[in-house]
C-alpha positions as CSV (number, residue, x, y, z in Angstrom):
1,X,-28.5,-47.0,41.8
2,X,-26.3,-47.6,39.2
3,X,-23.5,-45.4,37.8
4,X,-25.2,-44.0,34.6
5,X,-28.8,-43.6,37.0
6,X,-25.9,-41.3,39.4
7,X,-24.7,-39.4,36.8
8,X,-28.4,-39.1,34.9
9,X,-29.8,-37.9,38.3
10,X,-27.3,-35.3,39.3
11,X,-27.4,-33.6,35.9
12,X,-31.0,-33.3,36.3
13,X,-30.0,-31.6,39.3
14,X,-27.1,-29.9,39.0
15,X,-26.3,-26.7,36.6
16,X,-24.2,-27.7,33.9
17,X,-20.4,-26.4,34.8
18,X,-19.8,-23.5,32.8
19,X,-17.0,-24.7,29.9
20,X,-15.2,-21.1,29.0
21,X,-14.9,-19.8,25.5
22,X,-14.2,-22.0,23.0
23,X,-10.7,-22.5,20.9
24,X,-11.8,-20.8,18.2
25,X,-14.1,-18.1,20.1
26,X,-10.5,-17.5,21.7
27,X,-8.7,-17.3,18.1
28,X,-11.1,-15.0,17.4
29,X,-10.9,-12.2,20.6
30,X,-7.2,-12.5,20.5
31,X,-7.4,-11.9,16.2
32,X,-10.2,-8.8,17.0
33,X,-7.8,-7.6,20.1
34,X,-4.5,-7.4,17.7
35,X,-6.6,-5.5,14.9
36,X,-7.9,-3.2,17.9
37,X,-4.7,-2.8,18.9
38,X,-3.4,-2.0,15.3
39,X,-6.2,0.2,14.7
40,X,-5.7,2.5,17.9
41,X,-1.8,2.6,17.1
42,X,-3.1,4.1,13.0
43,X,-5.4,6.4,15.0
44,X,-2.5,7.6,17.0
45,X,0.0,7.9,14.4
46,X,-2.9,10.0,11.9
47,X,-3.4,12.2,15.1
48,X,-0.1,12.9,15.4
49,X,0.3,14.0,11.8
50,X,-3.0,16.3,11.8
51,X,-1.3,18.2,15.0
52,X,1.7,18.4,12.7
53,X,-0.3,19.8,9.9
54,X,-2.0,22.1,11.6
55,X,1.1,24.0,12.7
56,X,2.8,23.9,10.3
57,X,-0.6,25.5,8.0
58,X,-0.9,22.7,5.7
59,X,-4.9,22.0,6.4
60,X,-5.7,22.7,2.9
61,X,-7.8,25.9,4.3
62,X,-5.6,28.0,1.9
63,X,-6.8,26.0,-1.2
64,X,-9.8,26.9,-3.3
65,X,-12.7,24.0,-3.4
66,X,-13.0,21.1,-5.2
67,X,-14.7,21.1,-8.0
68,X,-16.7,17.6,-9.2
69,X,-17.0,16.4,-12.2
70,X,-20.3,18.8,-12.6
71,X,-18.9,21.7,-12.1
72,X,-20.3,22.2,-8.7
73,X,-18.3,22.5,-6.0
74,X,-18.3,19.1,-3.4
């Protein structure tokens, strides 16, 4: 049997290896993993500042409502 009938006959049998993820498939995780990362580290930071807020009484509670452009409150 020649080489080409070898190789022909054993990927007929075989599975095909599995390759991995490509190049840019793995641009993209690591791009979506730093904006994960960046977006956890906002969420953090905007938690820290509402516990801040809220002992120090600044909610807004003490204001009166907004008012849209209608006259109605929002």
């Amino acid at each position: 049997m020649s080489e080409q009938g070898k190789r022909l006959a054993f990927s007929q049998v075989a599975p095909p290896k599995p390759r991995g993820p490509s190049p840019d498939m793995v641009a993209l995780i690591n791009v979506l993993a730093e904006q994960a990362a960046a977006i956890n580290r906002l969420a953090q930071s905007n938690e820290a500042l509402v516990q801040a807020m809220a002992q120090d009484g600044e909610m807004g509670d003490d204001l009166p409502p907004t008012v849209g452009l209608n006259g109605r409150s929002l």
